[in-house]
C-alpha positions as CSV (number, residue, x, y, z in Angstrom):
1,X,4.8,-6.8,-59.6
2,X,7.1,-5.8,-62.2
3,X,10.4,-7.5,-61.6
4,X,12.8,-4.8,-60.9
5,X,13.7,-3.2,-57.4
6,X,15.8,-0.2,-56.3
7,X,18.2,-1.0,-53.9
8,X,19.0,1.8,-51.4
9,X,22.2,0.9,-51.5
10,X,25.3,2.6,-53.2
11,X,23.4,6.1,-53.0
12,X,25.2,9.1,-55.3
13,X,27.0,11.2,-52.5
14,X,27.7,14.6,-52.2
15,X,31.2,13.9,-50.6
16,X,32.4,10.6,-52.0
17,X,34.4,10.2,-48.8
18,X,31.5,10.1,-46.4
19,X,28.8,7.5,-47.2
20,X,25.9,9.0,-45.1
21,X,26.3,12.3,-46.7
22,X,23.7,11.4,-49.6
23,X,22.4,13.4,-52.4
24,X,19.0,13.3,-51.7
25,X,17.4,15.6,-54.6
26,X,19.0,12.8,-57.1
27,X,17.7,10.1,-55.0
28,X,14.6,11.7,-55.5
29,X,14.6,12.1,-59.3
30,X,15.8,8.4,-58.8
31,X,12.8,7.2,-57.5
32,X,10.5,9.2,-58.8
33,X,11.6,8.1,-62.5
34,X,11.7,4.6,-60.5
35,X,7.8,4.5,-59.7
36,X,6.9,6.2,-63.2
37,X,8.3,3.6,-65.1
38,X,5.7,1.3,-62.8
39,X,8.4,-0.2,-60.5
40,X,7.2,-0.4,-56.8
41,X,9.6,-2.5,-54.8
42,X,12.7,-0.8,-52.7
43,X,15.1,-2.4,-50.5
44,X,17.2,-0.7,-47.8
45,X,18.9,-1.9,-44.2
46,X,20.4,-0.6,-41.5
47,X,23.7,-0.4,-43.0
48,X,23.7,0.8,-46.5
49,X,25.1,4.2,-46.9
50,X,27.0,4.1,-43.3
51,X,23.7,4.0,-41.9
52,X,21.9,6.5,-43.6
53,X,19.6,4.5,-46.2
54,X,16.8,3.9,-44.2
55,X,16.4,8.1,-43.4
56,X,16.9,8.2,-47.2
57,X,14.2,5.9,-47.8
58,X,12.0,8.4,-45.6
59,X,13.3,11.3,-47.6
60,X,13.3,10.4,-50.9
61,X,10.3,7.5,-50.8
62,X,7.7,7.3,-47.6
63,X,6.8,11.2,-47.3
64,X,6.3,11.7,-51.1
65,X,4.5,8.6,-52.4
66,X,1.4,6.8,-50.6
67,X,1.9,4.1,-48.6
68,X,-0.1,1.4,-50.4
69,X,1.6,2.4,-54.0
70,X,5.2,0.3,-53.3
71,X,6.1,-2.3,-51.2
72,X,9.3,-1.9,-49.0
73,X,12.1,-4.4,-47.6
74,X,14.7,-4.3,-45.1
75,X,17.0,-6.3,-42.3
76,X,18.1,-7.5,-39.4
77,X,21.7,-8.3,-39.2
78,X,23.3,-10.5,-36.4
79,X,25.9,-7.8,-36.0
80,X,23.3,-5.5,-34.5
81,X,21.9,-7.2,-31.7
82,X,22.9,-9.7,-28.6
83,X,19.6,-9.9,-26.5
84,X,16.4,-10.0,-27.3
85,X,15.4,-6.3,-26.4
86,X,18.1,-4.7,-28.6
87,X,16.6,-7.1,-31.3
88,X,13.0,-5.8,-30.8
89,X,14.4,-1.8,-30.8
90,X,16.4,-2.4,-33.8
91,X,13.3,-3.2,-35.9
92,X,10.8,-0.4,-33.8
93,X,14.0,1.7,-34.9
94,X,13.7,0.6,-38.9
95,X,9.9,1.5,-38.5
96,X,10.6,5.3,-36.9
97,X,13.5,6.2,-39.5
98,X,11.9,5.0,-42.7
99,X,8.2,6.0,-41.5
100,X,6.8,2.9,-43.7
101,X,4.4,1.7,-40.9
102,X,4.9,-1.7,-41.7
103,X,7.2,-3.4,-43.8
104,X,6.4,-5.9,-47.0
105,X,9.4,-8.0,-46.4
106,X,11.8,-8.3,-43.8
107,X,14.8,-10.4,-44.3
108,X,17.4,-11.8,-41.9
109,X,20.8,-10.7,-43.1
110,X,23.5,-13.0,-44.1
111,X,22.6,-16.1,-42.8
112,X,25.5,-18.0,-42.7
113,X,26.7,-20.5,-40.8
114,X,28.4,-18.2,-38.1
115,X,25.3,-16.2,-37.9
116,X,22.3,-18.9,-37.8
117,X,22.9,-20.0,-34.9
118,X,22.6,-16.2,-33.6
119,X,19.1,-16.2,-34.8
120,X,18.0,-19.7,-34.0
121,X,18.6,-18.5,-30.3
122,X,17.1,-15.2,-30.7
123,X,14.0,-17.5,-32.1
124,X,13.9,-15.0,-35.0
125,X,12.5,-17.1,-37.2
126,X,9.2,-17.5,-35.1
127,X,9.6,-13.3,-34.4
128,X,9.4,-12.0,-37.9
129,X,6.1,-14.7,-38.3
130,X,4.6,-12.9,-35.3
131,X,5.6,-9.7,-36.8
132,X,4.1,-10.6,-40.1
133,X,0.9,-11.9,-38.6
134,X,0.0,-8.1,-37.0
């Protein structure tokens, strides 16, 4: 893996005063000079570009390039969930708007110290292994 990834983060806009609103023929010439140059790795969460990078990642990546020719990261954030069920339908939610199927890497965001002990007691530790292991 060549050691370079393309954040999904920080988009170019077509109104510089909304974040979601993305430019997404750019973001395609983006990542389609991206994966000629022989980078494969893209990293997005729930919020970059007020919300809207994981749609982008759809868009611009998933629905123009074969699964199996880049690997794909995202996140859960603490801020995004407070039981266990809203934790499982955040990440079934990351599958459906990216359309990846799976996902190379999946990070917990931020962990901090006000924010570990949110996901030691959502055992999330133990939930992205299980995740990983299907």
């Amino acid at each position: 893996m060549k050691k370079l990834g393309f954040g999904l983060m920080r988009l170019p806009q077509n109104d510089a005063a909304k974040a979601s609103d993305v430019d997404i023929e750019q973001v395609k010439k983006m990542v389609d000079l991206f994966m000629e140059k022989g980078f494969t790795y893209f990293d997005t969460a729930i919020m970059y570009n007020g919300g809207a990078s994981e749609r982008v990642a759809k868009i611009a990546l998933v629905d123009r390039y074969p699964r199996e020719s880049f690997t794909m990261a995202t996140k859960l954030h603490a801020a995004f969930f407070n039981t266990l069920e809203e934790r499982d339908k955040v990440f079934d939610s990351q599958l459906e708007k990216t359309g990846a199927g799976y996902f190379d890497y999946y990070l917990l965001h931020g962990i901090d110290s006000s924010m570990l002990a949110k996901y030691e007691e959502f055992d999330c530790f133990d939930w992205i292994l299980e995740k990983k292991a299907r």
